[in-house]
BADRENGU-835441 format. One line per field, with one value per residue (C-alpha): residue number from 1; residue in one letter; x, y, z. Coordinates in Angstrom, 1 decimal. Layout:
BEGIN
seq	NUM / ...
type	A / ...
c1	X / ...
c2	Y / ...
c3	Z / ...
END
This chain:
BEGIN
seq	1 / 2 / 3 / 4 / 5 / 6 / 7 / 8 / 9 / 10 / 11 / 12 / 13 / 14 / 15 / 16 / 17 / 18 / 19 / 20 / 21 / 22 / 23 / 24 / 25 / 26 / 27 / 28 / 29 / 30 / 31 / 32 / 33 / 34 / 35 / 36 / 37 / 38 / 39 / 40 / 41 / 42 / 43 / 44 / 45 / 46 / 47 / 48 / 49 / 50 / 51 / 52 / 53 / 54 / 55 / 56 / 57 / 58 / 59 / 60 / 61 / 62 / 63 / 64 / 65 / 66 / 67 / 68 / 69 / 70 / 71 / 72 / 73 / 74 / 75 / 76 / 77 / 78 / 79 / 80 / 81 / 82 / 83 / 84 / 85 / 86 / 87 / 88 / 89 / 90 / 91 / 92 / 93 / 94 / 95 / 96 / 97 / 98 / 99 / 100 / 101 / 102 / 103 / 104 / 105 / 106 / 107 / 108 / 109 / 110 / 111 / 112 / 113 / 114 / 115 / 116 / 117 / 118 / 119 / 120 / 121 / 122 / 123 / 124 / 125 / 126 / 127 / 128 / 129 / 130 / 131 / 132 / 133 / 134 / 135 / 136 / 137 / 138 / 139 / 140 / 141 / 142 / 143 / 144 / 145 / 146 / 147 / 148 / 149 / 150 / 151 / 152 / 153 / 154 / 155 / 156 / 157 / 158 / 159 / 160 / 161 / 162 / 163 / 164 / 165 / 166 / 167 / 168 / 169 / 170 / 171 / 172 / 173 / 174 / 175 / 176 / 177 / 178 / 179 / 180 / 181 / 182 / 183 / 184 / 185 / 186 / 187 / 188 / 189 / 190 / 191 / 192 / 193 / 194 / 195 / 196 / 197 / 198 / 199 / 200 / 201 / 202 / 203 / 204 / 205 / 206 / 207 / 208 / 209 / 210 / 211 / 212 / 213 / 214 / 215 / 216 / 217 / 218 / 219 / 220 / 221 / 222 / 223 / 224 / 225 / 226 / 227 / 228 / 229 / 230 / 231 / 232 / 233 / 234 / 235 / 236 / 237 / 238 / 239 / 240 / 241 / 242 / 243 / 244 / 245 / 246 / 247 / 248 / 249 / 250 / 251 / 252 / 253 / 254 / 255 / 256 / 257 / 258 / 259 / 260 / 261 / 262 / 263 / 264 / 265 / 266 / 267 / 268 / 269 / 270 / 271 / 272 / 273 / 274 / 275 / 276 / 277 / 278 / 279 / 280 / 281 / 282 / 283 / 284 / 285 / 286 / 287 / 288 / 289 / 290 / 291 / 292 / 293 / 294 / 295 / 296 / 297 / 298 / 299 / 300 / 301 / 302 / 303 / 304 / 305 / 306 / 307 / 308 / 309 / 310 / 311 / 312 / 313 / 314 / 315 / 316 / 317 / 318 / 319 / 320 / 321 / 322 / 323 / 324 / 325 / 326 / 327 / 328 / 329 / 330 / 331 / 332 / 333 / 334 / 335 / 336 / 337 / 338 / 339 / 340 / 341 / 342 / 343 / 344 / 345 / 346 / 347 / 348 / 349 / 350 / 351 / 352 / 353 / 354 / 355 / 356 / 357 / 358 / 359 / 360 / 361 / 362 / 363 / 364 / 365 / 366 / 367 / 368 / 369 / 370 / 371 / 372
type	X / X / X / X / X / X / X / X / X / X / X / X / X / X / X / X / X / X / X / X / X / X / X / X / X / X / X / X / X / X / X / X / X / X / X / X / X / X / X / X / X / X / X / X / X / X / X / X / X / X / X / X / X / X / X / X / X / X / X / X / X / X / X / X / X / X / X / X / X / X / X / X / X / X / X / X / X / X / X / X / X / X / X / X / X / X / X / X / X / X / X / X / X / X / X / X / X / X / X / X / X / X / X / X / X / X / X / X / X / X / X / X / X / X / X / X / X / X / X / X / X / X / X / X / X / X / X / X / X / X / X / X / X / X / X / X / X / X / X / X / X / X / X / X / X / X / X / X / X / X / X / X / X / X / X / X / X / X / X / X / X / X / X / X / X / X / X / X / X / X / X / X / X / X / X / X / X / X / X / X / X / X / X / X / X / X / X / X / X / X / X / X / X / X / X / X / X / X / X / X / X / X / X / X / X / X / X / X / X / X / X / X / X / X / X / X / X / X / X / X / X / X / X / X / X / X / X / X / X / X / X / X / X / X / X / X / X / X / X / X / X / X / X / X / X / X / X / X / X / X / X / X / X / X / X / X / X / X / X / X / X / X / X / X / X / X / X / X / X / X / X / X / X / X / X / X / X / X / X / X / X / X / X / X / X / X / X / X / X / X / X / X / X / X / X / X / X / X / X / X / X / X / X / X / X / X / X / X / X / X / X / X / X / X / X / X / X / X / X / X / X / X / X / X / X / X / X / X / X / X / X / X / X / X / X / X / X / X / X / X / X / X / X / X / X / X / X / X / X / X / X / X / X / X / X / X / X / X / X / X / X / X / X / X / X / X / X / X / X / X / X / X
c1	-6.3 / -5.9 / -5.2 / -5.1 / -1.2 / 0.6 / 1.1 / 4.8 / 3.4 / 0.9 / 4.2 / 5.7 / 2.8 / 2.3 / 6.3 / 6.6 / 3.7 / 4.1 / 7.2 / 6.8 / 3.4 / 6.4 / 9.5 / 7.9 / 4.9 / 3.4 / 4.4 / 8.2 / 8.7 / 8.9 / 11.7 / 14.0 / 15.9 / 16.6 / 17.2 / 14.0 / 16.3 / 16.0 / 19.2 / 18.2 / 14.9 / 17.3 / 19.4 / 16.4 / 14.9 / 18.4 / 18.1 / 14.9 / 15.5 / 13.5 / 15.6 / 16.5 / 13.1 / 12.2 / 16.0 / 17.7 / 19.7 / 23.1 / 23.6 / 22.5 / 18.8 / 16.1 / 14.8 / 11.0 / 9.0 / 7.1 / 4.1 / 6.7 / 7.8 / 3.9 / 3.1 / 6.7 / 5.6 / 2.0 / 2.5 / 5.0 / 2.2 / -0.1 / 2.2 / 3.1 / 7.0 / 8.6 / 11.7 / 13.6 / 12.4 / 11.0 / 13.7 / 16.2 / 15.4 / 12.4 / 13.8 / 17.6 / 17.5 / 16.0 / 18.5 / 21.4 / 20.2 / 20.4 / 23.8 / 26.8 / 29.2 / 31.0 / 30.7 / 26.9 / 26.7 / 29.4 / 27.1 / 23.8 / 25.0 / 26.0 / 22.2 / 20.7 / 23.2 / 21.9 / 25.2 / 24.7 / 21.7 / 21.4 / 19.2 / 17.8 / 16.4 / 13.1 / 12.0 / 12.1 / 14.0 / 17.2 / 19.2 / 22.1 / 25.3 / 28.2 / 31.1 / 34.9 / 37.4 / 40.6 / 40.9 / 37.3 / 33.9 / 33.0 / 29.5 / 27.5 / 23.8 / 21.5 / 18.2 / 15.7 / 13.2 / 16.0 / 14.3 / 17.1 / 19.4 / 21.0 / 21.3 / 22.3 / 26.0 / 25.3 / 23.2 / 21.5 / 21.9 / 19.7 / 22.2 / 23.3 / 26.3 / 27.6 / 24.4 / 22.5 / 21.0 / 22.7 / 23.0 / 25.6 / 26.8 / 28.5 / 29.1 / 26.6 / 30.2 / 31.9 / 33.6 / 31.8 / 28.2 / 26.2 / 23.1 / 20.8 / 18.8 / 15.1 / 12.1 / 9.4 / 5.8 / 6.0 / 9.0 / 11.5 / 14.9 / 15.5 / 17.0 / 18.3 / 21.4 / 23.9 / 26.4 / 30.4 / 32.0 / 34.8 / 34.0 / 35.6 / 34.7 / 33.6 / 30.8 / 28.7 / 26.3 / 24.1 / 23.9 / 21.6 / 18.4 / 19.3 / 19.4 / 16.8 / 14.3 / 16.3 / 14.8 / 11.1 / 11.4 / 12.6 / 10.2 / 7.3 / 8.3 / 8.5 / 5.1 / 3.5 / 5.4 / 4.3 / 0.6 / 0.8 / 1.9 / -0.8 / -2.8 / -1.5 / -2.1 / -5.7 / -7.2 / -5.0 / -7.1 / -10.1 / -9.3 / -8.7 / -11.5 / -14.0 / -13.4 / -13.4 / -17.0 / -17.7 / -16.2 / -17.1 / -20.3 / -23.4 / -26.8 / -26.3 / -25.3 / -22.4 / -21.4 / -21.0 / -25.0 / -25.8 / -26.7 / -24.8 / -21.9 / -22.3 / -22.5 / -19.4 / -17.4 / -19.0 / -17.7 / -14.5 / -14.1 / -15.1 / -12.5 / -9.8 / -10.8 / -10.7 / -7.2 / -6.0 / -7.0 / -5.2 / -2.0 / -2.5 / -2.7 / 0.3 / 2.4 / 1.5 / 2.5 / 5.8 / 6.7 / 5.4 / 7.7 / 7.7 / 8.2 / 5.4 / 1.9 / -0.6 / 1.9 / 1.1 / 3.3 / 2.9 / -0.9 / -1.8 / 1.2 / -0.3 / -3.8 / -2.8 / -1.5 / -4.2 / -6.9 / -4.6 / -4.1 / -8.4 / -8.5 / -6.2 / -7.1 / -11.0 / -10.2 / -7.6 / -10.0 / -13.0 / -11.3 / -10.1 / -13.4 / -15.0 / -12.2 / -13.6 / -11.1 / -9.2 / -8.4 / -4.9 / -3.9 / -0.1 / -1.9 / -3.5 / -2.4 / -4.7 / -3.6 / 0.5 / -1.5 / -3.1 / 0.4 / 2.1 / -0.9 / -0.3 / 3.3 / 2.6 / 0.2 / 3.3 / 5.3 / 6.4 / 4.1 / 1.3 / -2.4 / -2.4 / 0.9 / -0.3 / -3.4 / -1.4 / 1.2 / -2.2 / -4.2 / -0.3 / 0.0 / -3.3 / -3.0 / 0.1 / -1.2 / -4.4 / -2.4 / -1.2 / -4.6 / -6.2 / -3.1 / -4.4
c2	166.5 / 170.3 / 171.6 / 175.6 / 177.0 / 177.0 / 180.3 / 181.0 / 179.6 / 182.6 / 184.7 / 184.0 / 184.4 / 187.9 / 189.2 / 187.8 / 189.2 / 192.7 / 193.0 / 192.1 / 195.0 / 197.4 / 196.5 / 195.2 / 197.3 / 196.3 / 199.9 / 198.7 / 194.8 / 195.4 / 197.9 / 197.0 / 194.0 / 193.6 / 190.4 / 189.4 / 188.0 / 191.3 / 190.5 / 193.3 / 191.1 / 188.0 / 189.1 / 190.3 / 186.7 / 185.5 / 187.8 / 186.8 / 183.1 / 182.4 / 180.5 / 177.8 / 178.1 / 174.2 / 172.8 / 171.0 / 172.5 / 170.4 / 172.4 / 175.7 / 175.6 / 176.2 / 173.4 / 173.8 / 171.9 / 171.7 / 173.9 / 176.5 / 177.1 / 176.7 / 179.5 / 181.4 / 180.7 / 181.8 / 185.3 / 185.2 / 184.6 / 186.9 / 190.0 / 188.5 / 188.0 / 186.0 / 185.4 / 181.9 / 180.8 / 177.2 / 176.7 / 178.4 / 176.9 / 174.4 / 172.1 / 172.3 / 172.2 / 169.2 / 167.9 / 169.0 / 168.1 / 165.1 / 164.5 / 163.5 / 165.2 / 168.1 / 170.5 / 169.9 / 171.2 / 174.0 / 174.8 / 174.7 / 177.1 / 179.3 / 179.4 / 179.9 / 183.1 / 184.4 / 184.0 / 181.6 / 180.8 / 177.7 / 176.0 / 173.3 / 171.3 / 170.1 / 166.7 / 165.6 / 168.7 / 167.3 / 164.7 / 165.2 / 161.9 / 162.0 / 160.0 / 159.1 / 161.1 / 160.7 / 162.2 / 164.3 / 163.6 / 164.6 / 166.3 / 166.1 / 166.8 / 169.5 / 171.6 / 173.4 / 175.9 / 176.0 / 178.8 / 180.7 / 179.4 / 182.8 / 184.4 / 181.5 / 180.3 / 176.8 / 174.0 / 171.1 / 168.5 / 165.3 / 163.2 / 159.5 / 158.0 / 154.9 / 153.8 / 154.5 / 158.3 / 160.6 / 164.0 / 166.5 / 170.1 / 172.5 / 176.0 / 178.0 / 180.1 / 176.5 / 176.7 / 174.4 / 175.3 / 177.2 / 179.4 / 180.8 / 183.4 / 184.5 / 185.9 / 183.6 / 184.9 / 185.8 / 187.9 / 185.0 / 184.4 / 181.5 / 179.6 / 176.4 / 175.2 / 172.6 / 171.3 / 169.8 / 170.2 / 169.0 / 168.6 / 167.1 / 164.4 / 165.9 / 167.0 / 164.2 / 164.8 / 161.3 / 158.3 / 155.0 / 154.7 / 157.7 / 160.2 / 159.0 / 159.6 / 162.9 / 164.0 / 162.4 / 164.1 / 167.7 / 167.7 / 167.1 / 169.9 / 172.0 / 171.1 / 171.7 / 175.0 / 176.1 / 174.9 / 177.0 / 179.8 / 179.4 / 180.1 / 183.0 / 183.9 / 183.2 / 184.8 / 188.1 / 188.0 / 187.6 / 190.3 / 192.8 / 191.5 / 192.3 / 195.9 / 196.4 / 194.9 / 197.1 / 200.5 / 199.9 / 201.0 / 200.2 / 201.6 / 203.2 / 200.6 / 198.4 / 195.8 / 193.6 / 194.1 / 192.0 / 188.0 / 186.5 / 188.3 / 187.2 / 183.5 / 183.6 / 185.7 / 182.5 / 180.4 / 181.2 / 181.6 / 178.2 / 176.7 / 178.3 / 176.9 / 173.6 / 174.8 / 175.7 / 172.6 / 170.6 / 172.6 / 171.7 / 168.2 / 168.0 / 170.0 / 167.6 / 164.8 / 166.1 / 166.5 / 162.5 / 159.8 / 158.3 / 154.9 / 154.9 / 153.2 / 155.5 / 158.0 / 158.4 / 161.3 / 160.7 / 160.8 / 164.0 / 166.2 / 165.6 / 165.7 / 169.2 / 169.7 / 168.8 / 170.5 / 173.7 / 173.9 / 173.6 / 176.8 / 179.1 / 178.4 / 179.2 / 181.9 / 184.0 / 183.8 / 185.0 / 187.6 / 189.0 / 188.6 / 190.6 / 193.4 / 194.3 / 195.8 / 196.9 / 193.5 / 193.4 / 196.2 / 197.0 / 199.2 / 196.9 / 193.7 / 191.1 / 191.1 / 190.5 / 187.7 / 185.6 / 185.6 / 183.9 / 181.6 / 180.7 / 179.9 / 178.1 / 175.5 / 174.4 / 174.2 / 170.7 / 168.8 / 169.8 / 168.4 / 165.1 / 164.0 / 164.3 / 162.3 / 160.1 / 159.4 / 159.7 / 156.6 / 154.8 / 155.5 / 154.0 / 151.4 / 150.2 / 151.0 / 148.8 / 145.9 / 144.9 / 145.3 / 143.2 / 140.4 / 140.1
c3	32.7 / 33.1 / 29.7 / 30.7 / 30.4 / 34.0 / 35.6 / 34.0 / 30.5 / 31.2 / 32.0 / 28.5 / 26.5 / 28.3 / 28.0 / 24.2 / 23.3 / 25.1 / 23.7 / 20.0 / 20.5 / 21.2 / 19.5 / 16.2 / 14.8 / 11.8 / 10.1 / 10.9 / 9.8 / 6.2 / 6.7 / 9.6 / 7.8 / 4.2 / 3.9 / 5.9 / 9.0 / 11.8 / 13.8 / 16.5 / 17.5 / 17.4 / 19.6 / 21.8 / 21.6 / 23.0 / 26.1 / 26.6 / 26.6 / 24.2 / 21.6 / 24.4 / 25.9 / 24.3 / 24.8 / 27.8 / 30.1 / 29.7 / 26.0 / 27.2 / 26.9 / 29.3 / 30.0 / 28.6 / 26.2 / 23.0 / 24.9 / 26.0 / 22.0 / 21.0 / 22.8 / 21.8 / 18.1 / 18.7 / 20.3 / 17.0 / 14.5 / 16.0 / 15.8 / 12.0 / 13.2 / 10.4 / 11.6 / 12.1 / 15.5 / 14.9 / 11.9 / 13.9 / 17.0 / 17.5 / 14.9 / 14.5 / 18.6 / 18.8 / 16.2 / 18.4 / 21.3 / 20.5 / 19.3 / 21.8 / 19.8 / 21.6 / 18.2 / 18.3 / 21.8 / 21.1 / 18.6 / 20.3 / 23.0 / 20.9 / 18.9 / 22.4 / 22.8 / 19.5 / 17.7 / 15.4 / 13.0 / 11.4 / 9.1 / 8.4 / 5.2 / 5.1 / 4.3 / 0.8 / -0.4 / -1.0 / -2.1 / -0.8 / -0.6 / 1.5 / 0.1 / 1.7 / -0.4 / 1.6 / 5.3 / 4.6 / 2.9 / -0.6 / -0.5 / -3.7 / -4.7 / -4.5 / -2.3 / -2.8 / -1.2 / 1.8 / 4.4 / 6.2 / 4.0 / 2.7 / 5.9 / 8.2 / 9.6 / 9.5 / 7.8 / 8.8 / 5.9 / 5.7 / 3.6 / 2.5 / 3.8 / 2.7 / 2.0 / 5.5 / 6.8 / 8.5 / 9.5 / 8.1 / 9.6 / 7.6 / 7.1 / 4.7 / 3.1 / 2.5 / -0.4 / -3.0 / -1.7 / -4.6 / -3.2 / -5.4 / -3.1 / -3.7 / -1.4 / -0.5 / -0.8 / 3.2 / 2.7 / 4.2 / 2.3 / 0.8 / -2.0 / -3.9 / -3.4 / -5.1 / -3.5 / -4.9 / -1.4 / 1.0 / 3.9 / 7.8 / 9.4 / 12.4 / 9.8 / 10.6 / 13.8 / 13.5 / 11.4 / 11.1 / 13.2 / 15.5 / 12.4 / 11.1 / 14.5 / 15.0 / 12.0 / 12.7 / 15.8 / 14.5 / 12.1 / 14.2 / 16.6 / 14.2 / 12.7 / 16.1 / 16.6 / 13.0 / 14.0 / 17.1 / 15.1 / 12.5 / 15.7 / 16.3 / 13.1 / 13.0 / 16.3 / 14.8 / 11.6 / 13.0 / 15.3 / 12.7 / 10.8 / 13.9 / 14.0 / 10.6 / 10.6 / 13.3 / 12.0 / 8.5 / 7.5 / 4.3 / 4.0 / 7.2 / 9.4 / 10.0 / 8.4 / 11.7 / 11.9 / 8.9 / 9.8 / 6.7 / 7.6 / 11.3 / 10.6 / 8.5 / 11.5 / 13.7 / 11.2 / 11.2 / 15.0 / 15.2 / 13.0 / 14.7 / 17.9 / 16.5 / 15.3 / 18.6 / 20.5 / 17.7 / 18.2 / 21.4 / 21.0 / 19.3 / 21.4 / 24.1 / 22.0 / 21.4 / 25.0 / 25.9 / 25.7 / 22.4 / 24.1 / 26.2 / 26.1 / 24.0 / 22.5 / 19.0 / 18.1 / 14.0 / 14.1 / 16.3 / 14.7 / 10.8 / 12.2 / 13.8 / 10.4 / 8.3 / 10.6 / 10.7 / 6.8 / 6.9 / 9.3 / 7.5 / 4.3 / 5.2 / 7.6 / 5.8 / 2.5 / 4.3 / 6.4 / 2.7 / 1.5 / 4.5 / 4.2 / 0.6 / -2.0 / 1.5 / 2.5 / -0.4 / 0.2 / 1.5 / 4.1 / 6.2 / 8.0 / 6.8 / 3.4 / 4.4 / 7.1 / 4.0 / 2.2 / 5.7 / 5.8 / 2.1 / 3.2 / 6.1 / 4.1 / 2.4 / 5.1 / 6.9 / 4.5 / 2.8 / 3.8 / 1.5 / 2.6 / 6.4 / 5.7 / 4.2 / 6.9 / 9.4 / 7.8 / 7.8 / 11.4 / 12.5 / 10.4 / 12.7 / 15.5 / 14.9 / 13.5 / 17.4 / 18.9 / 15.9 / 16.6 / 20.4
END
């Protein structure tokens, strides 16, 4: 199997990445949006393609796959561009392209144009119930640690529906919906909400077993796409980390000429190749059929995760460590790099939850082979 990216995979990684090097300098991303959400670059991204660049064609997408947003997400994380592109797009996408309903695809055209931004809750977050209360649905319960939440149109709402899963769309400004906006450490908005709404019918998107594997299936896209960025993120610290050895200088020479120093650099290379070809892995489970022989989605996206988590932790640590008293400061990159890679540890599951769900998965998939 030829793993290397296709010659227009090498296309996309070259134009996202030349043009978040012009249009999104480091000096510049901590001033151009207030709110964290930089509706110039969004807008940009929608010209580009990129916000359909994972999403069918028949609700105005493009017609890629999970590799396609992997490598959207990791020119992303190497230029340190927080903005909602696997929230915004990876995962509510996949949720809406799978739903029937004319809304849904009204809606999903209208994310790929740029026009609308919608979020969605992650797993575990909420506990949201949907109840009948005459011609419309009473919406009661409450979130937390909702990303995007403040600045987007819509949201995605995991909730309980006479007593079986489904998926809920409503507008962020309903009346009834309570936000309570805050910063995250990586500078995204966010914030709790409560909600004692009214809400249409035409609310609900999916219910049953289809809501249910919508979700399994957003959520794993966007685990991959955030492993790709976390990618990204890595080969950009060690980057920086390389020339400062090089440039900075003790007892004469520099300090890329001491051994200890060297093995660590080695170190750290190492375990972001091991990174990468996990991202990898994952992305290329996304993009299999789940009902095929041999796919085994669950187990490569939370062992991307787990391995992923490893990386950053170790190499955003060390490439502090190697920057000296430099490396948090609000001057350079590296320090605003470790915050994202703080963030990202926490984001789609944490590492005990995806060892947890690994072991669960084997353990099924072993339980036909050990039958025959």
């Amino acid at each position: 199997m030829n793993l290397e990216p296709n010659e227009e995979q090498r296309m996309l990684a070259d134009t996202v990445t030349r043009y978040l090097a012009q249009s999104y300098p480091f000096e510049d991303r901590l001033t151009r949006a207030k709110d964290g959400f930089d509706r110039t670059l969004w807008h940009d991204f929608a010209e580009l393609g990129l916000l359909g660049v994972a999403l069918p064609e028949s609700i105005g997408g493009y017609g890629g796959g999970m590799q396609d947003a992997a490598i959207v997400a990791e020119a992303m994380g190497g230029a340190l561009c927080v903005q909602p592109f696997i929230e915004g797009a990876v995962v509510a996408g996949e949720i809406l392209a799978r739903c029937q309903v004319e809304k849904a695809k009204h809606v999903s055209r209208e994310m790929v144009a740029g026009e609308r931004l919608i979020c969605v809750l992650e797993e575990g977050r909420s506990n949201l119930v949907a109840e009948s209360s005459g011609g419309d649905l009473r919406l009661s319960g409450t979130a937390r640690l909702a990303a995007w939440a403040p600045v987007a149109n819509n949201l995605l709402l995991p909730a309980m529906l006479d007593g079986q899963s489904a998926i809920l769309m409503v507008e962020t400004d309903t009346p009834g919906i309570t936000v309570r906006s805050y910063r995250l450490i990586d500078g995204r908005p966010a914030a709790d909400l409560s909600f004692d709404c009214l809400c249409a019918l035409d609310a609900v998107l999916l219910t049953g077993a289809a809501a249910r594997e919508a979700l399994a299936a957003a959520y794993d896209h966007g685990t991959a796409a955030v492993c790709g960025h976390a990618v990204g993120l890595m080969r950009r610290m060690i980057a920086d980390t390389r020339v400062y050895l090089l440039d900075r200088e003790q007892f004469g020479s520099p300090l890329a000429g001491f051994q200890a120093l060297q093995h660590r650099f080695v170190d750290m290379f190492m375990e972001a190749e091991q990174a990468d070809a996990a991202a990898l892995l994952a992305a290329l489970a996304c993009d299999e059929d789940p009902t095929k022989d041999g796919c085994d989605r669950a187990r490569a996206v939370s062992a991307a995760k787990i391995v992923t988590n490893r990386a950053l932790r170790y190499i955003s640590q060390n490439a502090v460590q190697l920057h000296g008293a430099m490396g948090m400061t609000e001057e350079l990159p590296v320090g605003h790099f470790f915050r994202r890679a703080a963030a990202i540890e926490l984001e789609f599951g944490q590492s005990d939850a995806h060892v947890r769900r690994y072991n669960s998965a084997w353990t099924s998939a072993q339980r036909p082979a050990q039958a025959a």
